[in-house]
C-alpha positions as CSV (number, residue, x, y, z in Angstrom):
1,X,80.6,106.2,104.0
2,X,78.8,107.7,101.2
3,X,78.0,105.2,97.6
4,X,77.7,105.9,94.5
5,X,76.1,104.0,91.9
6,X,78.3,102.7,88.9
7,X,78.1,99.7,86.2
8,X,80.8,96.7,86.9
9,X,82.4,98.1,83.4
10,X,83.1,101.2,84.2
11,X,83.9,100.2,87.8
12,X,86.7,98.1,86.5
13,X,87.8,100.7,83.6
14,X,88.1,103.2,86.7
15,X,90.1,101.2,88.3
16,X,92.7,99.8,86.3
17,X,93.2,103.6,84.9
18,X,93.9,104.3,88.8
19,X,96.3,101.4,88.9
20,X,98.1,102.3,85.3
21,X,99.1,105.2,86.8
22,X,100.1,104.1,90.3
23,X,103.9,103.5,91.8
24,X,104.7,100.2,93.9
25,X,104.7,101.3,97.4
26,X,108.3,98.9,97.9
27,X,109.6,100.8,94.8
28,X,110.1,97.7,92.8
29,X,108.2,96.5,89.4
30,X,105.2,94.8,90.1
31,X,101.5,96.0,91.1
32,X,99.7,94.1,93.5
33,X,95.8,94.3,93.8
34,X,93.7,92.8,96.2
35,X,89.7,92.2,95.8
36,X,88.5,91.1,99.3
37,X,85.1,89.2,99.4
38,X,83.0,86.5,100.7
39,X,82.3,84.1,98.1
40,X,78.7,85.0,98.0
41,X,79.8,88.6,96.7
42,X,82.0,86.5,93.8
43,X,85.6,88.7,94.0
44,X,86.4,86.5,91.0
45,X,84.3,88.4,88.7
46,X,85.2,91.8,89.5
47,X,89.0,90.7,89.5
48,X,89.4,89.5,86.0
49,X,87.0,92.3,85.1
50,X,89.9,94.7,86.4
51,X,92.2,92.0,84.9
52,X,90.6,92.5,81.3
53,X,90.7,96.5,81.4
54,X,94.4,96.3,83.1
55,X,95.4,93.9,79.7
56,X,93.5,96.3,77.7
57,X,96.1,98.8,78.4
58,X,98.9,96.6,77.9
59,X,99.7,95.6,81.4
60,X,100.7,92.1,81.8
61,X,98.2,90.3,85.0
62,X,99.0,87.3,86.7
63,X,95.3,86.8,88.9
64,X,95.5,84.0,91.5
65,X,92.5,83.2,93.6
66,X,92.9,82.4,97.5
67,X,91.1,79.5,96.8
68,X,94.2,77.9,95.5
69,X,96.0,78.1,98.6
70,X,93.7,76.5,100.9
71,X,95.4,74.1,104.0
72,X,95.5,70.0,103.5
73,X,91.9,68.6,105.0
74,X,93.4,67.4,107.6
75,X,94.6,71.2,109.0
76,X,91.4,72.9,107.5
77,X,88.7,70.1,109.3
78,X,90.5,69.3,112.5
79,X,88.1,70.9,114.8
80,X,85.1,69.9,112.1
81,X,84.0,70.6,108.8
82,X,81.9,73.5,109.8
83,X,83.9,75.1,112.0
84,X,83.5,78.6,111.3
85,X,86.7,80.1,113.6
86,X,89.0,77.4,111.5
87,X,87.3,79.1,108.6
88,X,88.3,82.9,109.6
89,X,91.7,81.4,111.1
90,X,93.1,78.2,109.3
91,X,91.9,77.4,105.9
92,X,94.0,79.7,104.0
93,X,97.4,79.1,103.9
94,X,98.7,83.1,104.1
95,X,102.7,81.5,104.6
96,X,102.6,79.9,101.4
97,X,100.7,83.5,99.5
98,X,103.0,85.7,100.9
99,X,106.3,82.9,100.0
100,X,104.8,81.6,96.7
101,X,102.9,84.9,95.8
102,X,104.2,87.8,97.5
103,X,107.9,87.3,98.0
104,X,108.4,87.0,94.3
105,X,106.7,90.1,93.7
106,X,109.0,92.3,96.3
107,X,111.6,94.6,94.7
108,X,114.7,92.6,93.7
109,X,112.5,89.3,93.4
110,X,112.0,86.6,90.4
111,X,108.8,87.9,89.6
112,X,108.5,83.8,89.4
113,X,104.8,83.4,90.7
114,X,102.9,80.1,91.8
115,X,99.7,80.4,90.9
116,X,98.3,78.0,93.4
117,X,99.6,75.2,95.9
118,X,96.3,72.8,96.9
119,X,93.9,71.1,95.1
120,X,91.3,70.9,97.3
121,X,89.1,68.2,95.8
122,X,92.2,65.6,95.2
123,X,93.8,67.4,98.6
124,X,97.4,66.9,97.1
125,X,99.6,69.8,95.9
126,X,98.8,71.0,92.1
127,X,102.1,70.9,90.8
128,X,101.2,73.6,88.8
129,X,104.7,75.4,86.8
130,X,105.7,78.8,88.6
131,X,104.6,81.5,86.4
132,X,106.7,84.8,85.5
133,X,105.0,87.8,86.0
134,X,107.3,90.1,83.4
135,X,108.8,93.9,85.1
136,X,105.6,96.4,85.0
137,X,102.9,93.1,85.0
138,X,99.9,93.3,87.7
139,X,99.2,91.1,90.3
140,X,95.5,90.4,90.8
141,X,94.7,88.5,94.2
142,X,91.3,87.7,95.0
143,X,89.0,85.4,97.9
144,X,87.9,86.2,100.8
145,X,89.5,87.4,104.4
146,X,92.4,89.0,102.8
147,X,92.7,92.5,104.4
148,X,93.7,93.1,108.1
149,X,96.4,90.3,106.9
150,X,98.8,92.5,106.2
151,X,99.6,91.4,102.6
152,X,101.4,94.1,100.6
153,X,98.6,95.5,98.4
154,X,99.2,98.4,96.6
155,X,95.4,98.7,95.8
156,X,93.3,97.2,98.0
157,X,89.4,96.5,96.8
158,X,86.6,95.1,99.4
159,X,83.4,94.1,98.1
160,X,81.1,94.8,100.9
161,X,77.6,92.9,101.5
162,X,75.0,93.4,104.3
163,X,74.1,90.6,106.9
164,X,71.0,89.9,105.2
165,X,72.5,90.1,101.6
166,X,75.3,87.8,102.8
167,X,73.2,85.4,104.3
168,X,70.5,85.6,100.9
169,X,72.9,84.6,98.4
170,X,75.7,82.5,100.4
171,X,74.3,78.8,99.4
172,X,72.4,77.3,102.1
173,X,75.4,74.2,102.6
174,X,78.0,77.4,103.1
175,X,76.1,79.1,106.1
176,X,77.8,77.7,108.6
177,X,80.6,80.5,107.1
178,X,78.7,83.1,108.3
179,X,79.9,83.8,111.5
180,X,83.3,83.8,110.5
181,X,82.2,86.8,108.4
182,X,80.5,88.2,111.2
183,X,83.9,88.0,113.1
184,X,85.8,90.1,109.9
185,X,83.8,92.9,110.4
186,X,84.1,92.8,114.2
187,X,87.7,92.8,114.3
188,X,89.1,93.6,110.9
189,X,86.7,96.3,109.5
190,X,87.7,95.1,105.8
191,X,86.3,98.8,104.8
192,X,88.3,100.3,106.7
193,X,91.6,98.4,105.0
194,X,90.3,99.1,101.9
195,X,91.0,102.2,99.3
196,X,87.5,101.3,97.7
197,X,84.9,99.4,98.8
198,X,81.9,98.4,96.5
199,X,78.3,97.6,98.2
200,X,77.4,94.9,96.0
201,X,74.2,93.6,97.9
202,X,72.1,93.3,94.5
203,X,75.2,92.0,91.8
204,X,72.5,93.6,89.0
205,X,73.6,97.3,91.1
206,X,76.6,97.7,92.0
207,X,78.1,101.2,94.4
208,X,80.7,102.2,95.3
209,X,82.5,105.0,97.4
210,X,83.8,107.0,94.2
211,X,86.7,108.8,93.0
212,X,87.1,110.3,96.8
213,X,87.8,106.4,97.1
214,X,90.9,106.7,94.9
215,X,92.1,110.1,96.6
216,X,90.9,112.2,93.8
């Protein structure tokens, strides 16, 4: 796989000008983006990077972070709090995404969007109002895990670290994650779900695999 090097600006000006001009793959209204990542690579950044330059040219964007959609304690820490299979295989809730997320965003749906389900620091629901993501609007989904889940992404965006760069800037009381990661490669090969990855092992120098990436 061959990177190129390229400035998170213009990464995310590329990219939404890709995305203005693509077509739902279900044929309805709505976009939907994924930007895979471990949390050390921060997918929240890039996201409402693409977000901003998406709303620059006058696309509505709903972004929702996975984060919002974790399991109750009690599912996510049955087998320990540092479990890291539970980690790869039960902390995020994909039902509830792909009900609360996805479904509204299928052709014929509400386009009535929750933007997230758990608090995980109160672990009780949000309540948070559904959200309506008007005809032609983008979804922006971001967190980590997400490909090889077969979520409907019409644009699908890994950020892609090495071992070593994954284990230098995951924080020391999150390392326990690491073999889940470990096990995503393995058995998902997240770049190979992807229509663009980005090597973002030093955040100050980001590459990525180039307009080839896009099918240009």
């Amino acid at each position: 796989m061959r990177f190129e090097p390229i400035t998170w600006e213009r990464l995310a000006g590329t990219l939404a000008a890709h995305a203005d001009g693509l077509e739902p793959a279900d044929g309805g209204p709505w976009l939907r983006i994924g930007v895979d990542g471990a949390p050390a690579a921060r997918p929240e950044e890039p996201a409402e990077r693409l977000a901003d330059a998406l709303r620059a040219r006058g696309r509505p964007v709903l972004t929702v972070s996975t984060g919002g959609f974790l399991r109750p304690a009690s599912l996510r820490y049955e087998y320990g709090k540092e479990d890291p299979d539970s980690y790869a295989d039960g902390w995020f809730d994909t039902g509830a995404l792909r009900r609360e997320v996805f479904r509204p965003l299928e052709a014929g749906g509400s386009g009535r969007v929750l933007p997230d389900l758990w608090d995980p620091v109160t672990d009780r629901a949000t309540r948070s109002p559904y959200l309506r993501l008007p005809e032609g609007g983008v979804l922006v989904l971001h967190g980590p895990l997400l490909l090889g889940q077969w979520f409907p992404f019409d644009l699908a965006i890994h950020l892609s670290l090495s071992p070593g760069a994954l284990r230098r800037r995951t924080r020391e009381d999150e390392r326990w994650t690491l073999p889940a990661f470990a096990r995503y490669e393995d058995e998902v090969g997240p770049a190979g779900h992807a229509d663009v990855v980005v090597r973002a092992d030093d955040p100050r120098h980001p590459a990525w695999t180039g307009p080839g990436g896009l099918g240009g």
